[in-house]
N, C-alpha and C positions, 0 to 999 in steps of 0.2 A: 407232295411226296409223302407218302403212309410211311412211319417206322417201323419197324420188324421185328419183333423174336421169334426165334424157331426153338420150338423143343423138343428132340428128339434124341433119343440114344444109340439111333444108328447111323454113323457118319454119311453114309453114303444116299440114307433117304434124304439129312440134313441138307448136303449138298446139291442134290438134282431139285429141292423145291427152293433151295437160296436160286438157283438158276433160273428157273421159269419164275420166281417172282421178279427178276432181275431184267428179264425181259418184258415184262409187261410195261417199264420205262415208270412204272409209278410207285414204287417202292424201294425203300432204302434197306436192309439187314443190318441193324444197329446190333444185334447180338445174335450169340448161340449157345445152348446148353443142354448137355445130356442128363441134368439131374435138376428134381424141384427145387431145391436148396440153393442152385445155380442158378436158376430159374427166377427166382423170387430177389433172390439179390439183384440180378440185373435188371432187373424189370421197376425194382425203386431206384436203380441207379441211370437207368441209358430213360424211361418213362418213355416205352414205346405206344404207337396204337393199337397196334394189334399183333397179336399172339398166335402165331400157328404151332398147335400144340399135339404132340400126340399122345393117345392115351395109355398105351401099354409102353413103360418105360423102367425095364430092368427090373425090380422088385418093387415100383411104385407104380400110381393110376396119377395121370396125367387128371382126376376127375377131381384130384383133392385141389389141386391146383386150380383149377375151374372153378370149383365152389370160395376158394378165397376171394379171389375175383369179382364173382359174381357178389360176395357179401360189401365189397366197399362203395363208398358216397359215389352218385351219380359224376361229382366233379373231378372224380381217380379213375373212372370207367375207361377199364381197355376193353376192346371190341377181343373175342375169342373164336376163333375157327381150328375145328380138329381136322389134323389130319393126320389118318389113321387106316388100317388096313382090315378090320374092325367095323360090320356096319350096326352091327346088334347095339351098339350105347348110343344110336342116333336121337333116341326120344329122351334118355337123360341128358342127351347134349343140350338139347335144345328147353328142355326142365332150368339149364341152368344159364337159359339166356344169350348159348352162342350167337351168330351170328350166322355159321356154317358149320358144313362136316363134308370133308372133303374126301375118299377114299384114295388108298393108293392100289394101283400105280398111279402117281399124278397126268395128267393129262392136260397139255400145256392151256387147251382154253378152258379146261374147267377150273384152272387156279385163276386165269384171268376174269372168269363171272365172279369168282370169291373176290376179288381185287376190286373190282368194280361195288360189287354189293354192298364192300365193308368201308368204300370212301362213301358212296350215298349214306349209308347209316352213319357216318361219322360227321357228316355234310348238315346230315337232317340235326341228327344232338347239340350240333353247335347255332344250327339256326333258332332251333328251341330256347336255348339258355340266353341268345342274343336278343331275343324276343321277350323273354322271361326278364333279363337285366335291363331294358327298357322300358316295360309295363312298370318295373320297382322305380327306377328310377323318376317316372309318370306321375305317379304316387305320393312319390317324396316329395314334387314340386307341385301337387296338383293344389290349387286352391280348395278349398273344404266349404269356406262360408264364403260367398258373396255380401255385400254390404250393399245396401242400394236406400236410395233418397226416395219413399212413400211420402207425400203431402210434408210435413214440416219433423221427420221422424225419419231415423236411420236403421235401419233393419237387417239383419243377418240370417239370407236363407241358403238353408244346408244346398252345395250343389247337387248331392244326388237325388236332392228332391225337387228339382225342377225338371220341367218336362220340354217346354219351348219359352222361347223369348222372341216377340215379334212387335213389330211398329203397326196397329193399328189405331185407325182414325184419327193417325197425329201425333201416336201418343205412344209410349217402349210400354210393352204390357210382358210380365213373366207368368209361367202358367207356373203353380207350384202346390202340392199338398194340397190339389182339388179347388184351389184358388187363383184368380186373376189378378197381380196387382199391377197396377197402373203405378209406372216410375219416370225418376226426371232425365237419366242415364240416359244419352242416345246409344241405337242400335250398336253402332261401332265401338263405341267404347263397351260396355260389356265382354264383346265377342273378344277384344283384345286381354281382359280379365281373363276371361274363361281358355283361352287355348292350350293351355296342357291337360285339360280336361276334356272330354268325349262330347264336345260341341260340334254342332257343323252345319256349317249356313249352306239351308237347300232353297236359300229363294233369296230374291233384296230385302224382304220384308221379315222373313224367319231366321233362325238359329235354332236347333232342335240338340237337344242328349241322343246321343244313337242309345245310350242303354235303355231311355223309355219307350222307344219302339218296339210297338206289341203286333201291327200288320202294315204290308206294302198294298195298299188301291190301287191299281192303274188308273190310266186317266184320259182323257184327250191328247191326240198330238204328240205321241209317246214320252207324256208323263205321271204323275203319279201322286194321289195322296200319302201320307202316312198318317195311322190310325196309333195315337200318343196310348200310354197307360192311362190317361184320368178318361180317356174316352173322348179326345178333343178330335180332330182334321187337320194337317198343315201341308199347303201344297210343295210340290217341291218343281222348278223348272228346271230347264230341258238342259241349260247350263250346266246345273250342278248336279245332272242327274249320272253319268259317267261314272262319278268320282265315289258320289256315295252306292253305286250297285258292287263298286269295287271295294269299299269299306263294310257292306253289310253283306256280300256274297249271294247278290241276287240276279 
């Protein structure tokens, strides 16, 4: 359910768009106010989503109010839709980031496309910041250095500079900064190191960084090479191919 203010100074537009927003079943009217002053106080007090605002209001512009708005942190953003009787300020509406501009007389489905529009855009900002507080969090926990057993010698290679990790002829070989070393680690233990990092086993044999992936091969049998940054090959099977066309958007 979206939260509401309306801001209007003429009671009876107030009312007939508290009613069609009322019916659209997805909206609450957490407040109302005929003056910016009013306006602004409730709006830190009730912390609605979105503002249906009009712009001609008694001896003030509904535009000043707009622009405050528009200037706070991404994390204060209230979604703004004018409605207004007024179409000449459509292109500063939208200068300052609305969302809509809705004209009156209101028109009960054209307030519900605004309803609809402004839960997607409110839907999408939170999937971003959800995604955004994820990747931080990623980050925070991600390993940095791998440690791995070389011949009788422990070594510390940065992970964003490795490119794959695979078990050939016997043996766990890391591809890293244009180099192959041959290590004691088997396959699975690494992979378990590395998982909050942008690893991903496309084969029994491999573990690849999706970040050094520079081209997708097709292949036989609908599958597929991928061509590393150092200029390596690492096949990928039919298994794990699913998963990572859905991690790399192929």
């Amino acid at each position: 359910m979206l939260k509401a203010l309306i801001v209007d100074d003429e009671p009876l537009a107030r009312d007939e768009l508290a009613y069609l927003l009322r019916r659209t079943g997805r909206v609450q009217i957490v407040g109302e106010a005929d003056r910016l002053d009013t306006a602004l106080r409730l709006l830190a007090e009730l912390k609605p989503d979105v503002v249906f605002l009009d712009i001609q209001l008694a001896e003030e512009s509904g535009m000043d109010m707009a622009r405050k708005l528009s200037e706070q942190s991404p994390e204060k953003k209230v979604e703004i839709v004018f409605a207004t009787a007024y179409d000449e300020y459509a292109l500063q509406a939208f200068e300052l980031n609305a969302s809509d501009y809705v004209l009156k007389p209101f028109e009960e489905s054209r307030i519900k496309r605004s309803v609809d529009k402004v839960a997607r855009l409110i839907e999408l900002r939170e999937s971003r910041e959800a995604a955004a507080s994820s990747r931080a969090t990623l980050r925070l926990d991600r390993l940095d250095r791998l440690p791995v057993s070389v011949d009788d010698r422990i070594m510390l290679l940065a992970v964003d500079r490795i490119d794959y990790i695979g078990f050939e002829d016997g043996k766990t070989v890391i591809a890293a900064d244009d180099k192959v070393y041959r290590v004691n680690e088997p396959l699975s233990t690494l992979e378990r190191k590395l998982e909050n990092s942008p690893f991903f086993r496309v084969h029994r044999a491999y573990i690849v960084n999706l970040d050094a992936v520079v081209e997708i091969q097709p292949w036989f049998h609908s599958t597929c090479n991928l061509i590393m940054r150092n200029g390596s090959s690492v096949p990928v099977s039919r298994t794990y191919l699913k998963e990572l066309k859905q991690l790399l958007g192929f």
